[in-house]
C-alpha positions, 0 to 999 in steps of 0.5 A, a space after each residue: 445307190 441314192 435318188 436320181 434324176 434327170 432335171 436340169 432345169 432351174 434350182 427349186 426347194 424340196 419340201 420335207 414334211 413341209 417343215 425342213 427345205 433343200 435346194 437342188 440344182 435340178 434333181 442332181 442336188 441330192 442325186 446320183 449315188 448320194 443317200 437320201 437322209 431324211 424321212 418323208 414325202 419329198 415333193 420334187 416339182 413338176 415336169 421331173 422324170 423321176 428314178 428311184 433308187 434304194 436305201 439299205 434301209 428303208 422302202 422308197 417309193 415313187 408316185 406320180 400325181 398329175 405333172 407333180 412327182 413325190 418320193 414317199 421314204 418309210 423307214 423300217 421300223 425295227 421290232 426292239 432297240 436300245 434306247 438309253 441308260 440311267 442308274 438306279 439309287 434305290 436301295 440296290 444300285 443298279 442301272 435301268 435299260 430303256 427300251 423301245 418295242 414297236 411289236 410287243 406281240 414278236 418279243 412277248 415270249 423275250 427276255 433280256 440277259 444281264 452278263 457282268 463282268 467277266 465272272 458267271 455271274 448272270 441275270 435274266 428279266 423277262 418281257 412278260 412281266 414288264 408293263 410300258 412306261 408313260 412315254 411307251 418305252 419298256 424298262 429292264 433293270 440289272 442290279 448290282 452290289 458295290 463290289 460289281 460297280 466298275 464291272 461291264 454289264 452285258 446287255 443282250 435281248 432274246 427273242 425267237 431266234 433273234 438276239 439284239 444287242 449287245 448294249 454294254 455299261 458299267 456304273 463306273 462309264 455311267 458316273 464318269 459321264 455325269 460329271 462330264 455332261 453335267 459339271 456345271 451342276 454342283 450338286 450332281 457331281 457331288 452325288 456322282 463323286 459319293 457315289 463312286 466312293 462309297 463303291 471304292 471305301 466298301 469294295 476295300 473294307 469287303 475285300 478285307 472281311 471276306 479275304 478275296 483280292 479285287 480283280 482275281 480271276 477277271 472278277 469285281 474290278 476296283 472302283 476308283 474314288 474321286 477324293 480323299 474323304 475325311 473320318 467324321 467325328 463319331 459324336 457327328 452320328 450321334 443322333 443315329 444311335 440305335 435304342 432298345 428298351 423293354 427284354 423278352 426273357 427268351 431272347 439272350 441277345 441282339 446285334 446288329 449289321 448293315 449289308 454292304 455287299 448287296 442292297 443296303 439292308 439293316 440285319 438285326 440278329 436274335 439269340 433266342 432260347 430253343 422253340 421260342 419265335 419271335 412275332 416282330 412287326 416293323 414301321 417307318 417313321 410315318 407308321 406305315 408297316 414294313 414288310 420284313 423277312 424274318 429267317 435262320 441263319 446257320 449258327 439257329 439265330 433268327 435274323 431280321 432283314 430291314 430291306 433296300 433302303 435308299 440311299 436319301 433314307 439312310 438316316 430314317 429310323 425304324 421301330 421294330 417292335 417284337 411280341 407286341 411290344 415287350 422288346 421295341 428297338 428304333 434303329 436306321 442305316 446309320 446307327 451301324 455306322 454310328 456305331 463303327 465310328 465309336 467303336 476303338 476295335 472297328 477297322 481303319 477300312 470299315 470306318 472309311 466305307 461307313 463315313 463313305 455312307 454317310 457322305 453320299 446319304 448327305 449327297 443324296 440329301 442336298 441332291 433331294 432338296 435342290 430339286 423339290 
């Protein structure tokens, strides 16, 4: 339909929002049958007989002031929209799904649901317990583990009986369009790349220790990595070592892992004598204290979770200090991958996925450093 008139008299601007300016011969310039684009009043002169016409989506309306006519176009302003998308580093990966809600009180009850990949796999965060973001936008996050990098996530939002959407994106598209939008920026891209090696040297070292083959029945698609990386030489990770000092008699033994499926989580494993408890408090380098989870795990070993660590604090040290002291351990992400690289048992793949690690805690750190 458009905006129409019946002018035609000499060529004259139009005024939008006094800032942006279109000549039309008449009325007939933005007239019969064209679409009006622009948002605003639109003051069309004088003398003008003016015929609204419509806008799929917006309300248009026409006001005579004297011999002065003007066209108010007011968008409809939608009660929830997808806005952008960026990744999350902490010590889960994960992508962040910004969000813009101009009626809180219709979407108050509303949740987003996260699908991803084509497996059942499924999260839900709900409204209710998000609060708006400096610039009034509202933020909800889906994690992922590194075998779920190059799987789509789904993004849908659930509201009464609406549902907007949906909003697809992989950690894959979002790497891959950094280092299209950003190649210019050494550093970033370097990031970019050890990021998407990390996903492609673990997801093969994963697929080994669990016995699962990558893509079977629709699930974890391959992470593509962008080079080829070097094994460091294990006395390069020496000064991450773990060191233990003290013993608690009913305690037989400690090991330690590093969770590469989910979060990046330090596990630290204790073989303890029946009816004893280990009492265990845990700080970071500055002193401040943790908040650990301490559980069983099937085989009745008590397993300390040192959890999320992100991705430029890989190379931080923690002291757990267990019965006050009696036993203290200093111990950070990297030890574990100290200790893979020296050990002459540890698999080819394991040793790629922990010097992949390494590579994108020295990425993330130059990354850091640059924009202090």
């Amino acid at each position: 339909a458009g905006i129409g008139g019946g002018y035609n008299g000499t060529n004259r601007d139009i005024e939008i929002n006094n800032v942006k300016k279109l000549t039309a011969s008449g009325f007939r310039g933005i007239g019969a049958g064209q679409q009006m684009k622009s948002i605003g009043t639109i003051h069309v002169g004088s003398g003008l007989l003016m015929k609204a016409g419509s806008r799929e989506d917006d309300a248009i309306e026409v006001e005579e002031i004297g011999d002065d006519a003007y066209i108010t176009i007011t968008p409809d302003v939608p009660v929830f929209k997808f806005d952008s998308v960026a990744l999350v580093l902490s010590g889960e990966l994960g992508l962040n799904f910004y969000t813009v809600v101009n009626d809180v009180e219709a979407v108050k009850d509303g949740y987003m649901l996260f699908e991803i990949g084509s497996s059942d796999d499924t999260q839900k965060v709900y409204f209710k317990g998000l609060s708006a973001e400096d610039d009034g936008r509202y933020i909800f996050r889906c994690n992922v583990n590194v075998l779920q990098m190059a799987d789509t996530i789904t993004a849908s939002f659930h509201y009464g009986n609406m549902v907007e959407g949906p909003c697809t994106k992989s950690v894959a598209q979002y790497l891959n369009n950094i280092k299209d939008k950003y190649r210019d920026n050494a550093k970033l891209v370097a990031l970019a790349d050890s990021i998407a090696n990390y996903g492609h040297y673990s997801q093969i070292a994963l697929q080994e220790v669990h016995g699962f083959t990558l893509g079977e029945d629709g699930k974890y698609q391959t992470m593509a990595g962008y080079n080829d990386i070097v094994l460091p030489d294990a006395a390069e990770l020496a000064a991450y070592k773990a060191t233990k000092t003290g013993s608690i008699p009913q305690i037989t033994g400690v090991s330690r892992a590093l969770a590469l499926d989910h979060g990046t989580d330090i596990l630290l494993y204790f073989n303890c004598e029946e009816g004893y408890t280990p009492d265990i408090t845990v700080t970071d380098e500055d002193g401040n204290a943790v908040a650990c989870p301490l559980t069983k795990d099937e085989s009745g070993r008590y397993v300390l979770t040192i959890p999320n660590i992100s991705a430029h604090k890989l190379g931080d040290f923690y002291t757990v200090s267990v019965d006050n002291g009696a036993m203290t351990i200093n111990i950070s992400a990297l030890s574990y991958a100290y200790s893979i690289l020296n050990s002459a048992t540890s698999s080819e793949n394991l040793k790629y996925a922990v010097a992949a690690l390494y590579n994108y805690y020295q990425a993330a750190i130059a990354y850091q450093a640059a924009h202090e």
